[in-house]
N, CA, C and O atoms as a Maestro MAE file, in Angstrom:
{
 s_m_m2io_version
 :::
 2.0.0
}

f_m_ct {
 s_m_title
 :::
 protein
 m_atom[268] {
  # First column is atom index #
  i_m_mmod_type
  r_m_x_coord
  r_m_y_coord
  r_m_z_coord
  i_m_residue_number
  s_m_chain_name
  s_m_pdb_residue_name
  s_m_pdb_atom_name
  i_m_atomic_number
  :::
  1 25 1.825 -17.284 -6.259 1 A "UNK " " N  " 7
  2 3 1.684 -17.511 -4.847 1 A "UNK " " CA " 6
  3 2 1.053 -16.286 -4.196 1 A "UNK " " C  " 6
  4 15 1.427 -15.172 -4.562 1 A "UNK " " O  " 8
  5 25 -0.039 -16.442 -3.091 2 A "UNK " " N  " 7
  6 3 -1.039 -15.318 -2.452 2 A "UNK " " CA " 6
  7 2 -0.219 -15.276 -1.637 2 A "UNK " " C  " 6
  8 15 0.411 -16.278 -1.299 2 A "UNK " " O  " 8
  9 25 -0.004 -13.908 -1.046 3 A "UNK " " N  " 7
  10 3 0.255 -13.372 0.298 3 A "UNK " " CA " 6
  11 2 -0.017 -12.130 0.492 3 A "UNK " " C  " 6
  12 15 0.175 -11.226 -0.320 3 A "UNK " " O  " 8
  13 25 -0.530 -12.019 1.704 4 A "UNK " " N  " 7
  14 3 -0.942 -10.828 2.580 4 A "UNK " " CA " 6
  15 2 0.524 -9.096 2.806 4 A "UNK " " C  " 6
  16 15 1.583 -9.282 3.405 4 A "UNK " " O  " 8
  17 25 0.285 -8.176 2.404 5 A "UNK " " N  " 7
  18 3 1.668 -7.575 2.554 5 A "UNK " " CA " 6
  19 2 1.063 -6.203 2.950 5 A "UNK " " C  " 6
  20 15 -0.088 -5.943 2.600 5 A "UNK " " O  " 8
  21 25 1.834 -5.268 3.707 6 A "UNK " " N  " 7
  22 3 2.120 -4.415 4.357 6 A "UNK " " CA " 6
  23 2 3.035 -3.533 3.829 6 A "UNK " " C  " 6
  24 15 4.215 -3.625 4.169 6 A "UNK " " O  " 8
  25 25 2.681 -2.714 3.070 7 A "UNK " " N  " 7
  26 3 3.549 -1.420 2.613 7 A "UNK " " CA " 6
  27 2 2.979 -0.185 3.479 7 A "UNK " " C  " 6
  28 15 1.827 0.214 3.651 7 A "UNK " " O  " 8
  29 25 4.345 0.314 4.006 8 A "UNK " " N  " 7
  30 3 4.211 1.744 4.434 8 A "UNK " " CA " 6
  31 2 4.919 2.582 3.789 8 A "UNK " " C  " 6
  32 15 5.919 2.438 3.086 8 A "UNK " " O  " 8
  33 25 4.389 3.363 4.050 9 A "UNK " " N  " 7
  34 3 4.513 4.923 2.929 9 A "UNK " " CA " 6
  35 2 4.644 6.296 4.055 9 A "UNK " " C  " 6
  36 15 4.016 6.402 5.108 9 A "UNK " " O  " 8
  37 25 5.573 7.214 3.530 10 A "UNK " " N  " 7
  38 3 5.364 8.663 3.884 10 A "UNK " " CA " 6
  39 2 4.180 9.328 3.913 10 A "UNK " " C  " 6
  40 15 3.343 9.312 3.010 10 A "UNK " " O  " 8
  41 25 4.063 10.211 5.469 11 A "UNK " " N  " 7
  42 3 2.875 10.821 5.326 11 A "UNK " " CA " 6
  43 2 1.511 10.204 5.026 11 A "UNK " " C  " 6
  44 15 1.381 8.988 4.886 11 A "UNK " " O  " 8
  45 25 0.314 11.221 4.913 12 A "UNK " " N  " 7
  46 3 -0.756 10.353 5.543 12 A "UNK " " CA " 6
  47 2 -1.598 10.595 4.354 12 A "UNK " " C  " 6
  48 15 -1.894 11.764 4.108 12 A "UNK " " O  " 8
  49 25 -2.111 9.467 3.428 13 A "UNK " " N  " 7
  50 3 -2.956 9.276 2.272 13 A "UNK " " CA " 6
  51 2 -4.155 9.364 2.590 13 A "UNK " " C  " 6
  52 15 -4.637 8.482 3.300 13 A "UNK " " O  " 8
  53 25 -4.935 10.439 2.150 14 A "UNK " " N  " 7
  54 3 -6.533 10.366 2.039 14 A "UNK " " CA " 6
  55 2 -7.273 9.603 1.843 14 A "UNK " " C  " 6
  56 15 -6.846 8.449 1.850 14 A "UNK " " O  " 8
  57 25 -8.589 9.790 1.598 15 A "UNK " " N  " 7
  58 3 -9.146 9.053 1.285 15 A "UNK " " CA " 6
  59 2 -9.525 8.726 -0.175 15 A "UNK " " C  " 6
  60 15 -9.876 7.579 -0.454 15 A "UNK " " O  " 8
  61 25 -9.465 9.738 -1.162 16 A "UNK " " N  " 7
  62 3 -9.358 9.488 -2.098 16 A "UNK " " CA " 6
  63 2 -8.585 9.389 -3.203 16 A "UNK " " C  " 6
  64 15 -8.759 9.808 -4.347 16 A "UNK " " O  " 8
  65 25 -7.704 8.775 -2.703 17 A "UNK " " N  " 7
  66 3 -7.059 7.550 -3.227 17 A "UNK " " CA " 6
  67 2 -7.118 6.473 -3.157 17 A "UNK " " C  " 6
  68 15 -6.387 5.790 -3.874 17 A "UNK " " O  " 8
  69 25 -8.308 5.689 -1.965 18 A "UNK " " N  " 7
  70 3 -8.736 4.291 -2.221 18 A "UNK " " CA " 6
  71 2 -9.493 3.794 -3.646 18 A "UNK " " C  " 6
  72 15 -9.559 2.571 -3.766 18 A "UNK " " O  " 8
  73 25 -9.839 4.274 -4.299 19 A "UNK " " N  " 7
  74 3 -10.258 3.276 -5.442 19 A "UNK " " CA " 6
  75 2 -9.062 2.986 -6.253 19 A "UNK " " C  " 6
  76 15 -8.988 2.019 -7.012 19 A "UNK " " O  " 8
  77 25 -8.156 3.827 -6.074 20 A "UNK " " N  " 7
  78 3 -6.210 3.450 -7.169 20 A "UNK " " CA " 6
  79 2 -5.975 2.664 -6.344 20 A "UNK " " C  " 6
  80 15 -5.154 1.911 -6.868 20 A "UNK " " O  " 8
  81 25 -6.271 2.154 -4.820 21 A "UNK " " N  " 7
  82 3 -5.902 1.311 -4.355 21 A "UNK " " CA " 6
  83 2 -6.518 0.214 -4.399 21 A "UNK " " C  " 6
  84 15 -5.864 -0.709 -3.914 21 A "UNK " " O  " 8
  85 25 -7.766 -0.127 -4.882 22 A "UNK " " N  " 7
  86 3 -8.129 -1.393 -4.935 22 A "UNK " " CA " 6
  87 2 -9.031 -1.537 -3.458 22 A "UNK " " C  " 6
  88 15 -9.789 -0.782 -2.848 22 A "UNK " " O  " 8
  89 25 -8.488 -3.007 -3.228 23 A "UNK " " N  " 7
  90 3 -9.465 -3.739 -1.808 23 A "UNK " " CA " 6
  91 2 -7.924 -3.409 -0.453 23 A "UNK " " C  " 6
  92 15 -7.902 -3.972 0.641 23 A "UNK " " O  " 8
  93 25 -6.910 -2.486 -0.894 24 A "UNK " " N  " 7
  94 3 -5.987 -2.154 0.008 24 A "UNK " " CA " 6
  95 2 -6.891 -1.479 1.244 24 A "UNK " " C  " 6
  96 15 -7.747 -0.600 1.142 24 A "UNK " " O  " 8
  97 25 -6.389 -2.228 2.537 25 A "UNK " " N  " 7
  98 3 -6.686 -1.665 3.632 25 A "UNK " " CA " 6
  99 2 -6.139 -0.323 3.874 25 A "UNK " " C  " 6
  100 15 -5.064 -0.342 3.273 25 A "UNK " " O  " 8
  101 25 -6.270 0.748 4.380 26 A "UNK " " N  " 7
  102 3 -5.824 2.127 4.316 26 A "UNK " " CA " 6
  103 2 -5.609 2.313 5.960 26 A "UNK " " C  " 6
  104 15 -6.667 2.290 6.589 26 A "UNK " " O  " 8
  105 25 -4.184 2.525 6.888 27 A "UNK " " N  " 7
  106 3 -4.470 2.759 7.895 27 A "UNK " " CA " 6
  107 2 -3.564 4.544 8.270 27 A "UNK " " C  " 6
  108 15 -2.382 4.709 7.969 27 A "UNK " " O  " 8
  109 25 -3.962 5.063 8.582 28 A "UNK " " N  " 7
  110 3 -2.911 6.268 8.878 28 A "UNK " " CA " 6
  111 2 -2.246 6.093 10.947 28 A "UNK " " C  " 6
  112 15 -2.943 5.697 11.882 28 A "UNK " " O  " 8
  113 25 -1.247 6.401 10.993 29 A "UNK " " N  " 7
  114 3 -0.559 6.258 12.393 29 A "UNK " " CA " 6
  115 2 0.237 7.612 12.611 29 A "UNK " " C  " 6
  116 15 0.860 8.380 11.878 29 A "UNK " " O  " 8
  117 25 -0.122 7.538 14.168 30 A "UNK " " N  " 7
  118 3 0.264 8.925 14.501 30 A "UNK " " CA " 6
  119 2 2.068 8.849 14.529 30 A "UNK " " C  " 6
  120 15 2.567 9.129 15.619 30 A "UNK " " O  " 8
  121 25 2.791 8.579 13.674 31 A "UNK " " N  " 7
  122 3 4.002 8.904 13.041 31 A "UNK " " CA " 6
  123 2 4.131 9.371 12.087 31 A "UNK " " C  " 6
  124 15 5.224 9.679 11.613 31 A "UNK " " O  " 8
  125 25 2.686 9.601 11.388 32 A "UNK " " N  " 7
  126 3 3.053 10.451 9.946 32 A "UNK " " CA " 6
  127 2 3.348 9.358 9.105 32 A "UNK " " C  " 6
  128 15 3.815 9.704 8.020 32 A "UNK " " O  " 8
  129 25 3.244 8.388 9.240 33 A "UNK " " N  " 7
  130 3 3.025 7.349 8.137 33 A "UNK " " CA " 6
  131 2 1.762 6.441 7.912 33 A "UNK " " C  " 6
  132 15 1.116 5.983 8.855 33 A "UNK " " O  " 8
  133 25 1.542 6.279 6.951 34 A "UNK " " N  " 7
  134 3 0.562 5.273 6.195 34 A "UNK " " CA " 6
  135 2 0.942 4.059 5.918 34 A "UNK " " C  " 6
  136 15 2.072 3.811 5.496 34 A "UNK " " O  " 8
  137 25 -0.253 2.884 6.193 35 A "UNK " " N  " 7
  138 3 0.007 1.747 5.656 35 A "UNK " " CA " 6
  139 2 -0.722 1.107 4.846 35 A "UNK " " C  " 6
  140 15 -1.865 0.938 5.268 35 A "UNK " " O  " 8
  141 25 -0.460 0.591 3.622 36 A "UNK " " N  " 7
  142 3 -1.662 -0.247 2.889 36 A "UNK " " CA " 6
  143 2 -1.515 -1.716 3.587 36 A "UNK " " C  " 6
  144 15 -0.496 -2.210 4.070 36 A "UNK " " O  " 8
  145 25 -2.747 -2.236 3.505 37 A "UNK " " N  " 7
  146 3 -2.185 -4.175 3.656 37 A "UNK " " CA " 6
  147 2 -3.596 -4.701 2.979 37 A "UNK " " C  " 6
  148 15 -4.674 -4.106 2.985 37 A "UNK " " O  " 8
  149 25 -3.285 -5.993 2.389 38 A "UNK " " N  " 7
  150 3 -4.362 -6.297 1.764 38 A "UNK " " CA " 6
  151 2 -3.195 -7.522 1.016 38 A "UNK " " C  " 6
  152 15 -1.967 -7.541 1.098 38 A "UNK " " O  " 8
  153 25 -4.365 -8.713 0.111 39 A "UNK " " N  " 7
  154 3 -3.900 -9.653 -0.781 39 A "UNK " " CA " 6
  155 2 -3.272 -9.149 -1.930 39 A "UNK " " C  " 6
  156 15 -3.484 -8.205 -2.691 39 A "UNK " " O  " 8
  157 25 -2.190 -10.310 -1.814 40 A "UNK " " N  " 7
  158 3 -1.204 -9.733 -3.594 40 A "UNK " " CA " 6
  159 2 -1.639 -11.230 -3.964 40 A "UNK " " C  " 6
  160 15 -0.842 -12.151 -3.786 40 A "UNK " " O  " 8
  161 25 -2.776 -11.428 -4.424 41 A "UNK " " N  " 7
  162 3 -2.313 -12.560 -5.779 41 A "UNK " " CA " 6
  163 2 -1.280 -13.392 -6.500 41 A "UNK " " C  " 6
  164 15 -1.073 -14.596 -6.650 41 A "UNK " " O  " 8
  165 25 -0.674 -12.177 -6.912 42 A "UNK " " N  " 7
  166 3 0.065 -12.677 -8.312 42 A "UNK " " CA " 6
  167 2 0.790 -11.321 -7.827 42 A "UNK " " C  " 6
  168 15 0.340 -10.506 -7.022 42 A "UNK " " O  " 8
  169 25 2.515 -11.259 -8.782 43 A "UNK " " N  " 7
  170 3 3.487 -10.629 -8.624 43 A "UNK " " CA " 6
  171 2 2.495 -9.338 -9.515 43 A "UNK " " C  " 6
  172 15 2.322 -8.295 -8.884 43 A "UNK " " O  " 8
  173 25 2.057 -9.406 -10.516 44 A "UNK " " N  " 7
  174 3 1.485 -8.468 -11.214 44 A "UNK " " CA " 6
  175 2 0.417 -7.221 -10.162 44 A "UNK " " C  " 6
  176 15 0.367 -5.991 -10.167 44 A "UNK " " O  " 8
  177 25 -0.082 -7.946 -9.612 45 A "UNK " " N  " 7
  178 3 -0.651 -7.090 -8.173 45 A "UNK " " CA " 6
  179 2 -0.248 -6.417 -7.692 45 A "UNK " " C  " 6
  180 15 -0.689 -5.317 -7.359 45 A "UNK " " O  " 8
  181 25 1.228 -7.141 -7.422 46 A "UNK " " N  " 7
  182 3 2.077 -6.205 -6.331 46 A "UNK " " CA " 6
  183 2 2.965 -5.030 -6.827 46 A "UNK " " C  " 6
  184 15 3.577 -4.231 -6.119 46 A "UNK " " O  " 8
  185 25 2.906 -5.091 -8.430 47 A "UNK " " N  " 7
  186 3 3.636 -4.613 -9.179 47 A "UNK " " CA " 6
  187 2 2.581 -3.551 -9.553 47 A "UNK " " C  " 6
  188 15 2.926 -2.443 -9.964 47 A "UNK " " O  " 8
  189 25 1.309 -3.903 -9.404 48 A "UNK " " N  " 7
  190 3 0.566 -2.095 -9.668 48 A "UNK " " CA " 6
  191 2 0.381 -1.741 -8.740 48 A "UNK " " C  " 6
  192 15 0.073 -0.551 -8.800 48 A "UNK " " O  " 8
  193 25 0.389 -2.289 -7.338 49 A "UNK " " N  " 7
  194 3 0.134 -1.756 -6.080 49 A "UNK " " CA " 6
  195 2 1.658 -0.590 -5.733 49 A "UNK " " C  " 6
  196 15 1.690 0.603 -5.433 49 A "UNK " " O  " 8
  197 25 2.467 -1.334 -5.891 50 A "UNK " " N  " 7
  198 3 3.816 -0.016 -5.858 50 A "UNK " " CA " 6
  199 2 4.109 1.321 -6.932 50 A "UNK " " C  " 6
  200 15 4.659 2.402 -6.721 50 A "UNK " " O  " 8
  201 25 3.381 0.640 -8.381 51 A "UNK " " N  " 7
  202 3 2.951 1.755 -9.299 51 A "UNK " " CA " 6
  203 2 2.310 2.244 -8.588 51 A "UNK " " C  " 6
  204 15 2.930 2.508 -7.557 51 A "UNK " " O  " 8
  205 25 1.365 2.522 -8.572 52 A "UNK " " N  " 7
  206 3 0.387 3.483 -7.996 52 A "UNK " " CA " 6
  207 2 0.731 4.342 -6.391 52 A "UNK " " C  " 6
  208 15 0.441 5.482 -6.028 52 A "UNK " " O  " 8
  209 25 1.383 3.346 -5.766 53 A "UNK " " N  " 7
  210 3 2.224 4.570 -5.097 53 A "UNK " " CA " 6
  211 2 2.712 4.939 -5.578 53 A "UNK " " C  " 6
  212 15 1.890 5.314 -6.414 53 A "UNK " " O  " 8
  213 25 3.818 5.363 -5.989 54 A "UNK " " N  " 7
  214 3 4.857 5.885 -7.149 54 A "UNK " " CA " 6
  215 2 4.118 7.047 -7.611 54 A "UNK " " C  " 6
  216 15 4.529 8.206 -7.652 54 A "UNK " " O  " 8
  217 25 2.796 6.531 -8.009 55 A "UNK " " N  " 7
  218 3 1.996 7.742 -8.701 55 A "UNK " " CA " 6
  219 2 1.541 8.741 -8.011 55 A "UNK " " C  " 6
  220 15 1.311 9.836 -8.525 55 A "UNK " " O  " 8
  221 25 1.360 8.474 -6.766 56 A "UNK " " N  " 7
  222 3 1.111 9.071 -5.755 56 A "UNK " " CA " 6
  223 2 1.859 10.115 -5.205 56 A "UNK " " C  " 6
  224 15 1.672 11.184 -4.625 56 A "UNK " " O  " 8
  225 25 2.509 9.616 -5.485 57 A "UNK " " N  " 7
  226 3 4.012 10.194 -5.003 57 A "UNK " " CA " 6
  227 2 4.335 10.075 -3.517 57 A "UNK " " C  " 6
  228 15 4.932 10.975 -2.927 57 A "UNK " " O  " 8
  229 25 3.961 9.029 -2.959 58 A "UNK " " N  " 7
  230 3 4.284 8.682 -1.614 58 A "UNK " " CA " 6
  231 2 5.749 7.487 -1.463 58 A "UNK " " C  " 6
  232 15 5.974 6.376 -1.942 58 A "UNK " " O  " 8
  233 25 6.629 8.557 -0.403 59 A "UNK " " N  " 7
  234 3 7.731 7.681 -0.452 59 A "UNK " " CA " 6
  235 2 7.341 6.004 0.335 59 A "UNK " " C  " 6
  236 15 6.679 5.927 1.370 59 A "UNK " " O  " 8
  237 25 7.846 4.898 -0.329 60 A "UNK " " N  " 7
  238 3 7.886 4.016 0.285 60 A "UNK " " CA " 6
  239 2 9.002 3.557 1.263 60 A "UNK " " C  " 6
  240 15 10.196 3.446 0.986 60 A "UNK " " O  " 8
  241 25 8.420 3.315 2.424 61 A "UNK " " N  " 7
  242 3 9.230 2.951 3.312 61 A "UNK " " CA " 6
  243 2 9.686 1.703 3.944 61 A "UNK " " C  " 6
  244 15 10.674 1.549 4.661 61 A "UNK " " O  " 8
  245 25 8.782 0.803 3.553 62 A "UNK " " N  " 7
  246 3 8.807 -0.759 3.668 62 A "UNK " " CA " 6
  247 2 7.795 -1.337 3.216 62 A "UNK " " C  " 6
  248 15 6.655 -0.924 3.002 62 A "UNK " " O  " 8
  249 25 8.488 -2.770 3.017 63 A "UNK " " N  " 7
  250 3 7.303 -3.804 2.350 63 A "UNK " " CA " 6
  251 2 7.224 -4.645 3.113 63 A "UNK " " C  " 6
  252 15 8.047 -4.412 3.998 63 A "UNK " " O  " 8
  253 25 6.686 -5.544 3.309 64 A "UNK " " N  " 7
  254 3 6.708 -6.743 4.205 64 A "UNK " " CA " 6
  255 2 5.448 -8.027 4.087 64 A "UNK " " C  " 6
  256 15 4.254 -7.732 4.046 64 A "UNK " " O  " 8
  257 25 5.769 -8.946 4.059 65 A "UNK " " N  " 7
  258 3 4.559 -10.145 3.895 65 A "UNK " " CA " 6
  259 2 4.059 -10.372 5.506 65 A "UNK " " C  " 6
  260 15 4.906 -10.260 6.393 65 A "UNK " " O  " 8
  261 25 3.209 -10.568 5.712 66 A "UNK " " N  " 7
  262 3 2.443 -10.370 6.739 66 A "UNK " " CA " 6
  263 2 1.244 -11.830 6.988 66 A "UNK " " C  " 6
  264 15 0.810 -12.290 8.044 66 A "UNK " " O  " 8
  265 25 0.991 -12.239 5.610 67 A "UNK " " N  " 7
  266 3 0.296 -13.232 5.739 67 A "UNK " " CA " 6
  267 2 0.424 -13.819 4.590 67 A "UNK " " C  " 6
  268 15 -0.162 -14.879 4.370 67 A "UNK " " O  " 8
  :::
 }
 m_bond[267] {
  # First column is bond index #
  i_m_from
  i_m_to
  i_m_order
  :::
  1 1 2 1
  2 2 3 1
  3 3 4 2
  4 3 5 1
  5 5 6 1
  6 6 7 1
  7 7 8 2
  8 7 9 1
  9 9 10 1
  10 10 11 1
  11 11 12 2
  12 11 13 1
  13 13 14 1
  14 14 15 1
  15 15 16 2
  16 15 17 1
  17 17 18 1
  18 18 19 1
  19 19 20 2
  20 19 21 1
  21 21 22 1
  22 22 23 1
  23 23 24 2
  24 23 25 1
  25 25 26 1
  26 26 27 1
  27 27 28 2
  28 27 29 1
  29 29 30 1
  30 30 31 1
  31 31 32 2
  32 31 33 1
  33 33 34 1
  34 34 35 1
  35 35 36 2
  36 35 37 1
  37 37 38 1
  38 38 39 1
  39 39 40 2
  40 39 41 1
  41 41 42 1
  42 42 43 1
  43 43 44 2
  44 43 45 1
  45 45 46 1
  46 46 47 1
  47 47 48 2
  48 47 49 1
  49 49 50 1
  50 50 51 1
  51 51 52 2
  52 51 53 1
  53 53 54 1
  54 54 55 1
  55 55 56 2
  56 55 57 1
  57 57 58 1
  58 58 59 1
  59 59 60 2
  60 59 61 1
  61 61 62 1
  62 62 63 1
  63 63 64 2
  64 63 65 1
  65 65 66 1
  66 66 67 1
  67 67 68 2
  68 67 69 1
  69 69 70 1
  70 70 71 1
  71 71 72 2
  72 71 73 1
  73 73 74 1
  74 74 75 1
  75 75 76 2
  76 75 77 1
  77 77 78 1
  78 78 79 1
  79 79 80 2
  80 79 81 1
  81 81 82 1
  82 82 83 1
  83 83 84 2
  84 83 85 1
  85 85 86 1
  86 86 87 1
  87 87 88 2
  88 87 89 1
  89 89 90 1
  90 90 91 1
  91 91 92 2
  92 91 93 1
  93 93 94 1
  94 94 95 1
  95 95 96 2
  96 95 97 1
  97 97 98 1
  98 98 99 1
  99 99 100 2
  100 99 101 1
  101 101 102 1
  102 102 103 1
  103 103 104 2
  104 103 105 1
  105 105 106 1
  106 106 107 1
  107 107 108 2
  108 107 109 1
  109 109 110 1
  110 110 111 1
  111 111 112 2
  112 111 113 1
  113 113 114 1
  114 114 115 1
  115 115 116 2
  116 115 117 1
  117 117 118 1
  118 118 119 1
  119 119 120 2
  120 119 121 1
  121 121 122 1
  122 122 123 1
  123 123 124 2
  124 123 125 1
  125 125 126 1
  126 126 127 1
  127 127 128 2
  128 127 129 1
  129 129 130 1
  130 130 131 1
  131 131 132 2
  132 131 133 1
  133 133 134 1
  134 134 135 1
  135 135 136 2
  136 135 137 1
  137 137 138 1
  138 138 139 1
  139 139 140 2
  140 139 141 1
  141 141 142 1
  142 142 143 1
  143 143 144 2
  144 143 145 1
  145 145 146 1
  146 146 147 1
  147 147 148 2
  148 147 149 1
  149 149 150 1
  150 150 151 1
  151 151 152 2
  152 151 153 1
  153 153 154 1
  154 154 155 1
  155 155 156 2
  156 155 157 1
  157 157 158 1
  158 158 159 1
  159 159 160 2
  160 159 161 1
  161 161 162 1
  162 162 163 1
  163 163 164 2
  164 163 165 1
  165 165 166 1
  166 166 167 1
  167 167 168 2
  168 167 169 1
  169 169 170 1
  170 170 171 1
  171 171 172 2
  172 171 173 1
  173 173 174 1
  174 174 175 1
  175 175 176 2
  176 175 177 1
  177 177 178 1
  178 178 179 1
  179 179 180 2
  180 179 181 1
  181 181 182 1
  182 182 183 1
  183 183 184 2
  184 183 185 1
  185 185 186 1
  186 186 187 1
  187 187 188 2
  188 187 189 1
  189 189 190 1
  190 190 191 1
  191 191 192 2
  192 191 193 1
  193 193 194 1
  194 194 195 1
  195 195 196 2
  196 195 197 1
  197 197 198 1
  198 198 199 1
  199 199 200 2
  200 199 201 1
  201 201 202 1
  202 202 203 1
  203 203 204 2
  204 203 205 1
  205 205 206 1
  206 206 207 1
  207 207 208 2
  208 207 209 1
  209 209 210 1
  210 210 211 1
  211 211 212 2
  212 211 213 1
  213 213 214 1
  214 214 215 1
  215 215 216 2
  216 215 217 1
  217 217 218 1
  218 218 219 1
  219 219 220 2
  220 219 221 1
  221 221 222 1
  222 222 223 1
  223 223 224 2
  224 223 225 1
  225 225 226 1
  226 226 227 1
  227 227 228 2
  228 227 229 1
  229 229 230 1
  230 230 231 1
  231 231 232 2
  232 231 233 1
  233 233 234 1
  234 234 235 1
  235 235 236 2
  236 235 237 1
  237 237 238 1
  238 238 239 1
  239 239 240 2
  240 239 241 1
  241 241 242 1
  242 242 243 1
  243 243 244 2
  244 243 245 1
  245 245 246 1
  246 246 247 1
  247 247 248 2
  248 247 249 1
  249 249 250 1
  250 250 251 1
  251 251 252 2
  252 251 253 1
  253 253 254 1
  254 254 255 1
  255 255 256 2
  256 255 257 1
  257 257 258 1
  258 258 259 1
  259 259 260 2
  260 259 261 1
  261 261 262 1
  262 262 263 1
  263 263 264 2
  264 263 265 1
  265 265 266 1
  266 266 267 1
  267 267 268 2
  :::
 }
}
């Protein structure tokens, strides 16, 4: 099942880290947090999309389906 999701993260991710992110939208907000949003496909998507934060080492702060 496709859906649209919204992870925010600690602190504010550069820019290069968009290609580990894929077609993730990249937004930074003046709270010092970051948000990805973009399509999850398949659970497997969503499951390297939180790897790769992880790798990042950016704390996650929420997930959320959005579309």
């Amino acid at each position: 099942m496709s859906a649209t999701y919204e992870l925010r993260v600690a602190g504010h991710l550069d820019d290069h880290w968009s290609p580990l992110l894929g077609d993730l939208v990249l937004a930074r907000h003046p709270d010092g947090t970051s948000t990805l949003t973009g399509p999850m496909p398949d659970q497997a998507r969503l499951h390297g999309v939180l790897a790769a934060v992880r790798d990042i080492g950016a704390p996650l702060l929420s997930l959320r389906i959005v579309g």
